[in-house]
C-alpha positions as CSV (number, residue, x, y, z in Angstrom):
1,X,0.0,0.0,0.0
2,X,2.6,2.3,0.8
3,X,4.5,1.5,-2.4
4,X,1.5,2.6,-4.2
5,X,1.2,5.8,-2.2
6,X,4.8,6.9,-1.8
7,X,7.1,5.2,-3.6
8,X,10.1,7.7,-3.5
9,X,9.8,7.3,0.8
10,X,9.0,4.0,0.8
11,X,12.1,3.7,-1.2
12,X,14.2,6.4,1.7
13,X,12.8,4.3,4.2
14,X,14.5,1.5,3.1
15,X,17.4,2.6,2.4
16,X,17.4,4.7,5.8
17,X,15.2,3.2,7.7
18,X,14.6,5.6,11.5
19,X,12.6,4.2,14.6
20,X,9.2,5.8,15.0
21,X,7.7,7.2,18.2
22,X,5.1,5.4,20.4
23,X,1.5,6.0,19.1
24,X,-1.1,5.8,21.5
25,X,-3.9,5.2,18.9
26,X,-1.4,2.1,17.9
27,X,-1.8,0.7,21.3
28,X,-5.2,1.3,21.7
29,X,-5.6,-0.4,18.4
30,X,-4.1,-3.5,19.1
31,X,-5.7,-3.6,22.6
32,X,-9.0,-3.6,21.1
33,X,-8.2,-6.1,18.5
34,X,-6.8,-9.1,21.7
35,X,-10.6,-7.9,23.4
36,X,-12.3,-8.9,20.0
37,X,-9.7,-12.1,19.1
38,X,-10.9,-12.8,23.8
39,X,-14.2,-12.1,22.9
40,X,-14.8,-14.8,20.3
41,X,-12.2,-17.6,21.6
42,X,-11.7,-18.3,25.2
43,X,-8.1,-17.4,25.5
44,X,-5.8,-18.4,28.0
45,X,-3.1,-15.2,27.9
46,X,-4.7,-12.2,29.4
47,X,-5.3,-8.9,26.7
48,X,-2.4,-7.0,27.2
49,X,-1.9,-4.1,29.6
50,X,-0.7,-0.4,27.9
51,X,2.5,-0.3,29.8
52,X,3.1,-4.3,28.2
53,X,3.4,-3.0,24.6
54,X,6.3,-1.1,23.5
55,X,6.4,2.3,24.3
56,X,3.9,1.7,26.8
57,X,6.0,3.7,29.5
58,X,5.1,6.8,27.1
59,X,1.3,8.1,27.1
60,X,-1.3,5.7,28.8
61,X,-3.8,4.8,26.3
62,X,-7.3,6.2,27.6
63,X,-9.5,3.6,29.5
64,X,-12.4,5.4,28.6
65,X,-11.5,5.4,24.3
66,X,-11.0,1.9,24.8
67,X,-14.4,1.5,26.6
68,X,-16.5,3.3,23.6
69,X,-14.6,1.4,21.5
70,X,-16.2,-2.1,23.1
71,X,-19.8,-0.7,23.7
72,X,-19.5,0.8,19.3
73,X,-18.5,-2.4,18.5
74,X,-21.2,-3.9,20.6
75,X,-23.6,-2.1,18.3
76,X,-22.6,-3.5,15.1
77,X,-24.0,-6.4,13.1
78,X,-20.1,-8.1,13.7
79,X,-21.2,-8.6,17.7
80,X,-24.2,-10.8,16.9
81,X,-22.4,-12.9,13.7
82,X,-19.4,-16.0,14.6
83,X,-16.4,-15.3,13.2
84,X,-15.0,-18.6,11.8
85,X,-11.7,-17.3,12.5
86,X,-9.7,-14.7,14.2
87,X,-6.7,-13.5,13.7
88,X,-5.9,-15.8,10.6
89,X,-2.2,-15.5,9.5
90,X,-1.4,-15.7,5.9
91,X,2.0,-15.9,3.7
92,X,1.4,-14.6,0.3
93,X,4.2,-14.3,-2.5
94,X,3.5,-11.3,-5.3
95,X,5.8,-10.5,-7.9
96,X,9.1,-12.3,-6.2
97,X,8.3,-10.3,-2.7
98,X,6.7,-12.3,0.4
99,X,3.5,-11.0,2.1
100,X,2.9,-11.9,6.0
101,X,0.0,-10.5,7.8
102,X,-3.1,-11.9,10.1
103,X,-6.7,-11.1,8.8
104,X,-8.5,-9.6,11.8
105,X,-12.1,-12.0,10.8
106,X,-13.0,-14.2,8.6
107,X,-16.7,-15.2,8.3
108,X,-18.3,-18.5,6.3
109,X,-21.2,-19.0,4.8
110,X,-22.2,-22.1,3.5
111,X,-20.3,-25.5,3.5
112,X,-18.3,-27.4,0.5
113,X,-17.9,-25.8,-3.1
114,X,-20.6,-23.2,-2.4
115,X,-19.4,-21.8,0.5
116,X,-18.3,-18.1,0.8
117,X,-15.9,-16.1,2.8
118,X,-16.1,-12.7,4.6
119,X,-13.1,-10.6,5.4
120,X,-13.6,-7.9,7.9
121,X,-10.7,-5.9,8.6
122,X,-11.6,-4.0,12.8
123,X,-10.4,-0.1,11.7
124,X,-10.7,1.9,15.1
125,X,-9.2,5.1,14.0
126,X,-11.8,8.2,13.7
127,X,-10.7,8.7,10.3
128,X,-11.9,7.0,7.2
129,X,-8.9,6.6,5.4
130,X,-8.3,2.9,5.3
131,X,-7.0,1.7,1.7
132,X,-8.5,-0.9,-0.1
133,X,-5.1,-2.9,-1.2
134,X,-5.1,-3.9,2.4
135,X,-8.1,-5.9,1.4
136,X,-7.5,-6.5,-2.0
137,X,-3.9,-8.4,-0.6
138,X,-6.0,-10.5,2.1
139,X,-8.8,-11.2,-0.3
140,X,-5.9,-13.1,-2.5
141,X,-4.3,-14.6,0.4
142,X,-7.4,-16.2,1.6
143,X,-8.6,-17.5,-1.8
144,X,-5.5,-19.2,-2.3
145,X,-5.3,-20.5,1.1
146,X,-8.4,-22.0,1.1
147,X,-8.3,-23.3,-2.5
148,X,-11.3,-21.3,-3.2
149,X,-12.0,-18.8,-6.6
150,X,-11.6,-15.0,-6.1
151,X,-15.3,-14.1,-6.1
152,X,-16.0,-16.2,-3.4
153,X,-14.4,-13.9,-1.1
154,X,-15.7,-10.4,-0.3
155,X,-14.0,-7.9,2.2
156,X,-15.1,-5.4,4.4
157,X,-13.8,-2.3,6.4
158,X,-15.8,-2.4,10.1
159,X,-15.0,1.1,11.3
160,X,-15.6,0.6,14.8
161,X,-16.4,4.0,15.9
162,X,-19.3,4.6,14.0
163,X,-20.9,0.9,12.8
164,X,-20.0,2.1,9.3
165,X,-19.1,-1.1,7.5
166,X,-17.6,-0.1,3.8
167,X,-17.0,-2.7,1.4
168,X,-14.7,-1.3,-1.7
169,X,-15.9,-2.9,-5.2
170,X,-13.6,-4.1,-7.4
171,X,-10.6,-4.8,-5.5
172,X,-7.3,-5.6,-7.5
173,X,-6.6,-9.3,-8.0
174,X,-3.3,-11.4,-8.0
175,X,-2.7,-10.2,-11.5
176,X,-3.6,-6.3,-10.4
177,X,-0.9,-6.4,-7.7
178,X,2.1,-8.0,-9.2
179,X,1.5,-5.5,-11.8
180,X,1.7,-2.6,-8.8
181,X,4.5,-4.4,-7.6
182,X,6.5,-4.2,-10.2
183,X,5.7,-1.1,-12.4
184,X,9.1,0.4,-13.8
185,X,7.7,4.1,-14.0
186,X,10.9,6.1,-12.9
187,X,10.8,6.3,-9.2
188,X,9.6,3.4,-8.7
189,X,11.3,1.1,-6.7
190,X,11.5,-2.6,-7.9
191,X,13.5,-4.0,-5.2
192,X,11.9,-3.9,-1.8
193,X,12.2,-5.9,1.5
194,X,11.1,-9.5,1.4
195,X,8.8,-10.2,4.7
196,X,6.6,-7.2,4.0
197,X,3.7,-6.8,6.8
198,X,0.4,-6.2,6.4
């Protein structure tokens, strides 16, 4: 995603790369996304405390955000539905470079060649900005997991804040991406590091 947005600091960053302050809406983030993953699967590590994640010495992540958080999420059609799993972790190769990430829900419908697939990505930012090659990259990854075709797969942006669940048509396929990945415009960096997060 980045490469698509910036590919001249993308490229800086990786020549250079430079450690990035502690961002409380980062922790808040992932605290709310162990209450979900606790939520659905009886777990047997507690969720983490703030001063447990890096940086957590910095700014205290606030209680009550994280509260509204549960009760907005409590309030969404995601509360009432199973997710058939949680935190799935993926490997995806594109274009020579290797994927990893963890899909925050997947829901089925369905059993055997007819069943179907929902991706839901938690977003618990106040902004709406989340880009649709984050989903377009899972979608892949979970249809080639799961041996399944493309358009059995749909994904989906939950923000949490409002209920607002926004589901971008036409995401890129495997085809789409490798071509992202490895356009030659000037600027454009072809090389990038292997192990790539999502």
């Amino acid at each position: 995603m980045r490469l698509a947005e910036d590919p001249d600091g993308l490229a800086q960053e990786l020549a250079r790369p430079m450690p990035h302050p502690p961002q409380p809406a980062a922790r808040r983030g992932t605290r709310f996304h162990a209450w979900v993953e606790a939520r659905f699967e009886e777990l047997t590590l507690p969720m983490l405390e703030p001063d447990e994640l890096p940086g957590g010495e910095a700014e205290i992540t606030d209680e009550r955000d994280l509260e509204a958080l549960k009760e907005a999420f409590e309030r969404t059609e995601y509360a009432h539905r199973t997710p058939w799993r949680i935190e799935a972790p993926f490997q995806l190769t594109l274009a020579g470079r290797v994927v990893r990430g963890r899909i925050d829900a997947v829901y089925k419908n369905g059993d055997g060649d007819r069943a179907t697939y929902e991706i839901v990505d938690w977003k618990t930012h106040r902004a709406h900005t989340a880009d649709p090659l984050q989903l377009a990259v899972y979608r892949v990854a979970w249809a080639e997991q799961q041996g399944v075709p493309p358009d059995s797969v749909t994904a989906a942006f939950l923000y949490v804040r409002t209920g607002e669940v926004v589901r971008p048509e036409a995401l890129p396929d495997r085809a789409a991406l490798e071509r992202l990945l490895t356009d030659e415009r000037p600027g454009h960096p072809r090389e990038t590091a292997e192990g790539t997060r999502v």
